[in-house]
C-alpha positions in Angstrom: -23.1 -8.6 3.4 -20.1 -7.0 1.3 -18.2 -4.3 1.5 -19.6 -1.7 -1.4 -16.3 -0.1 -3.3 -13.4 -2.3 -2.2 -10.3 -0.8 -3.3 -7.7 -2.6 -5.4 -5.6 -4.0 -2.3 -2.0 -2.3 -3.0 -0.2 -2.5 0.3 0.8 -5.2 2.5 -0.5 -5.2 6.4 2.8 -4.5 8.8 3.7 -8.0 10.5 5.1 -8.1 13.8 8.7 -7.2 13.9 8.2 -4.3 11.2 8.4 -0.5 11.7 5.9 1.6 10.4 7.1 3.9 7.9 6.9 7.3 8.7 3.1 8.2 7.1 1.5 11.3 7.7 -2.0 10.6 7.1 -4.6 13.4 7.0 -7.4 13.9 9.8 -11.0 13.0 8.3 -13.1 15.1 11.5 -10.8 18.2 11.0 -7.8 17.4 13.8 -3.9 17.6 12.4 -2.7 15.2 9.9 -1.2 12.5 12.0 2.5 10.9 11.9 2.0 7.1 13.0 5.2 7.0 14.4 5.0 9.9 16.9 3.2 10.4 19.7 2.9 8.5 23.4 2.1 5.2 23.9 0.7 2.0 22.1 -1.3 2.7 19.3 -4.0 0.5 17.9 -4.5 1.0 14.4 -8.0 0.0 12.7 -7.4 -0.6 9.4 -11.2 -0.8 7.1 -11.9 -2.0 3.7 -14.2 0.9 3.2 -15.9 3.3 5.2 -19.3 2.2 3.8 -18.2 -1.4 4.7 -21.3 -2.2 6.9 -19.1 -5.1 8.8 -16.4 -2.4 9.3 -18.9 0.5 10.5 -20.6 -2.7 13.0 -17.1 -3.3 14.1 -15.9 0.1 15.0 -19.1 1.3 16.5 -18.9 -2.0 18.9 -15.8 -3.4 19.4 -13.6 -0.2 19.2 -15.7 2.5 21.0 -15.8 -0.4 23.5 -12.3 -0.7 24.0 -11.5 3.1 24.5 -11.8 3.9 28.2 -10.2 0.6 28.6 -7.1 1.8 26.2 -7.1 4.9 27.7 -6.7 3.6 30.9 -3.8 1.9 29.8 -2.2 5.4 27.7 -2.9 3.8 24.7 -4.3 5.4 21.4 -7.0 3.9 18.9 -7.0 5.4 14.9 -9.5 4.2 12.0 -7.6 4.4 8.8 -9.7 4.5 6.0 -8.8 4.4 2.2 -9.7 7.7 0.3 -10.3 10.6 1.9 -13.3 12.7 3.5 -15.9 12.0 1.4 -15.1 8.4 1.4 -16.0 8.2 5.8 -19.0 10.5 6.1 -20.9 7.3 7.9 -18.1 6.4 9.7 -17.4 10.1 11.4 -21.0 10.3 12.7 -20.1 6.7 14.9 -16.5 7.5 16.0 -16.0 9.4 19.0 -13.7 12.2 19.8 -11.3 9.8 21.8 -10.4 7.6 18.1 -8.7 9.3 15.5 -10.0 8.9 12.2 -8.1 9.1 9.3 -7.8 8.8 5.7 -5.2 7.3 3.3 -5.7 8.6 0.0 -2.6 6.9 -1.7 -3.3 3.9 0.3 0.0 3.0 2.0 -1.3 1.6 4.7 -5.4 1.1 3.8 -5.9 -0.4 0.4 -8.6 -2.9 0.9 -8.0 -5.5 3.1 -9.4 -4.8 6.8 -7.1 -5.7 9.9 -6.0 -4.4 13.0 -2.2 -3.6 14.1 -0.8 -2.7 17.6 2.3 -0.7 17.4 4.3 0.5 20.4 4.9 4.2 20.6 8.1 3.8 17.9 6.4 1.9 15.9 7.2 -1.2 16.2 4.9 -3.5 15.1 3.7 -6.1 17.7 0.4 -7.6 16.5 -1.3 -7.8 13.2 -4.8 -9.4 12.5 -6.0 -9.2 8.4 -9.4 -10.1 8.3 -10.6 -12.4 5.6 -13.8 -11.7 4.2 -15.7 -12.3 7.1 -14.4 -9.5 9.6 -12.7 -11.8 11.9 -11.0 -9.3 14.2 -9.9 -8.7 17.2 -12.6 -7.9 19.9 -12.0 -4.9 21.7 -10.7 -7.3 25.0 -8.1 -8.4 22.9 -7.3 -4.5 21.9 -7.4 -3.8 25.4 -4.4 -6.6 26.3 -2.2 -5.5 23.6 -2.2 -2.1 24.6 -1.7 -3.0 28.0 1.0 -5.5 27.3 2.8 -2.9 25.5 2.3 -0.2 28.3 4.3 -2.2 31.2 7.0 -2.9 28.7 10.8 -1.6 29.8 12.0 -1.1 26.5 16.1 -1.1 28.6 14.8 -4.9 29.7 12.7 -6.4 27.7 15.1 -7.0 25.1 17.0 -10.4 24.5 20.0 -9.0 24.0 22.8 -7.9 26.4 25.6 -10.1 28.0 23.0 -9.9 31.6 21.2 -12.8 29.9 23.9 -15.3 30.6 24.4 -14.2 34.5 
């Protein structure tokens, strides 16, 4: 299958190492616009080609509603960023749970055609980015769970590499 109404791909996925910029991205169920960099915890952010895609709806209806309780468990959050805007996710809102945020990117800063998944701490620092080539090779929703996890035990005072402590 491929994914009906690709946009032109404009943005660059995050790599690890980056910070998010500070993008307020408009709720597609009705919630508040959401900031990616505020909030608490990890944050796993689905990023689809389309939200017609039928790979992307198969992957978010399996994969990421089966991670949830297990990202929840760990205080993580999961959001679906789709290119465009309401109209543009109508399939996609009836699959996605209350627990995921879904939301659109209209000017496509973050969303602009290329699928992939990115796990952000709660700053927004960027720790782990999958793009998907055309065969929706992503992340299962194990993998999901262990990032989230990894980044919720983190001491942000001690995990750095910096500091003259290393040397003692």
């Amino acid at each position: 299958m491929s994914c009906p109404e690709r946009p032109e791909v404009r943005a660059k996925v995050p790599a690890p190492g980056d910070l998010l910029s500070g993008v307020t991205l408009p709720s597609l169920t009705g919630g508040a616009a959401a900031n990616l960099r505020s909030g608490r915890g990890p944050r796993a952010l689905v990023i689809l080609h389309s939200g017609r895609c039928p790979e992307c709806l198969h992957y978010v209806g399996t994969e990421l509603v089966g991670a949830l309780d297990q990202v929840r468990e760990w205080g993580g959050r999961l959001a679906v960023v789709v290119p465009g805007g309401p109209g543009d996710a109508r399939e996609l809102a009836r699959i996605v749970p209350a627990g995921i945020e879904l939301l659109g990117d209209p000017e496509a800063r973050l969303a602009s055609g290329r699928a992939a998944v990115v796990i952000v701490d709660e700053w927004g620092e960027v720790y782990f980015a999958s793009g998907a080539a055309g065969a929706h090779d992503l992340p299962g929703s194990l993998d999901i769970r262990d990032w989230i996890r990894f980044l919720a035990i983190q001491c942000p005072e001690c995990e750095g590499p910096e500091g003259g402590w290393r040397t003692l």
